[in-house]
N, C-alpha and C positions, 0 to 999 in steps of 0.2 A: 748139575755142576756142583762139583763138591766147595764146600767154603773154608774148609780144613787146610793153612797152612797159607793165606791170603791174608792183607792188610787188610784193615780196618774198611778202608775207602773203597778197594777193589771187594770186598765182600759185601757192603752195602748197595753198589751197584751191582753186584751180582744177585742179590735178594730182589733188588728191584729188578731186573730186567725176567725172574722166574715170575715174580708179579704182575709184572705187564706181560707174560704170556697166558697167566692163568685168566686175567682179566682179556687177553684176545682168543682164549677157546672159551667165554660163556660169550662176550657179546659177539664174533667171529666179524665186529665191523672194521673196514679197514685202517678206520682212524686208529683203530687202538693195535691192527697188525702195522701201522705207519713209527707208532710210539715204541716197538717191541724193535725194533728194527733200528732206533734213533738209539737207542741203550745200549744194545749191539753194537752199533760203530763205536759209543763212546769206550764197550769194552774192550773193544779191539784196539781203541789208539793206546789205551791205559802201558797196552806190552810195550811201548817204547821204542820198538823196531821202527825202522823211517815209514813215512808217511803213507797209509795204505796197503803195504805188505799182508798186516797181519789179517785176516779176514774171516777166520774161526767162527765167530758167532754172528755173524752178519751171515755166513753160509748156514750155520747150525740154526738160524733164526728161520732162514726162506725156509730151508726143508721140513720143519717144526710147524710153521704156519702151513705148508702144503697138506703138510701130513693131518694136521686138526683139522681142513676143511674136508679131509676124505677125499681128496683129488690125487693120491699116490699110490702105486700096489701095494705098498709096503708101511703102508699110514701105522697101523698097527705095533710094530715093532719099533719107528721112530719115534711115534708118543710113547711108549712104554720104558724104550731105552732114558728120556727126558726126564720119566717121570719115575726112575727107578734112582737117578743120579740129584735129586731135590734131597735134601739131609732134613730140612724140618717137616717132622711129619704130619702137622695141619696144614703146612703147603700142599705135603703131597697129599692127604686126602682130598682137599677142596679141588685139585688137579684131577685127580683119577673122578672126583663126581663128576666135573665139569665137562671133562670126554666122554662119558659112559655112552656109545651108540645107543644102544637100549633102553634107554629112558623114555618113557613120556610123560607130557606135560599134565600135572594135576588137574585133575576135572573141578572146576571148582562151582561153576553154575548149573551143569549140564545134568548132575545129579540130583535135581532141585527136582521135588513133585509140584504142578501147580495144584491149589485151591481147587477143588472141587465141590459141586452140590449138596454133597453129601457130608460136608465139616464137621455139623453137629447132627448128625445120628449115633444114635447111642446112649445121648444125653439125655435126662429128665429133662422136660420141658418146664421152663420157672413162669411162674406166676407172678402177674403183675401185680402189686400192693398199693393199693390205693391209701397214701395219705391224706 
């Protein structure tokens, strides 16, 4: 969602609620698809039209959230439309990593060799010095 040509107020909640989605495709817990969704109504009542008309981003938020868990045909094209209409570009990077299908998680222990018998071969053997 573009912020070009939006007050002050409406473009800070509009920064927030791309926030609370990027923060609901890394942890994909509901509490934080609950928070993306509460931002959403507030943008919608922002338009002023009587009470509950307006429903844009409360729709554009469910199908966004469908679309990140990968539960959509069309997952794909929804995150990409989202994430092609973010104007700052360290939002969208940190967006486009946070979806990446393709990722896996760094091996962080897994590539550990254990200790073996064989530590010190190789080594001169030292001599003990008797003082």
């Amino acid at each position: 969602m573009r912020t070009e040509g939006v007050s002050e107020p409406q473009g800070k909640l509009l920064c927030a609620w791309q926030l609370a989605v990027l923060r609901f495709s890394v942890t994909l817990d509901d509490a934080d698809r609950m928070l993306v969704l509460a931002v959403a109504g507030e943008l919608d009542r922002l338009d002023g039209a009587a009470a509950g008309s307006f429903h844009f981003f409360r729709r554009t938020t469910a199908e966004l959230c469908h679309a990140i868990t990968g539960h959509d045909a069309h997952a794909d094209a929804v995150v990409r439309r989202f994430q092609m209409q973010i104007d700052n570009p360290r939002l969208r990077r940190a967006f486009e990593a946070a979806i990446a299908r393709d990722r896996t998680p760094p091996k962080l222990v897994a590539s550990r060799t254990r200790p073996s018998d064989d530590l010190w071969r190789g080594l001169a053997p030292r001599r003990a010095t008797g003082t």
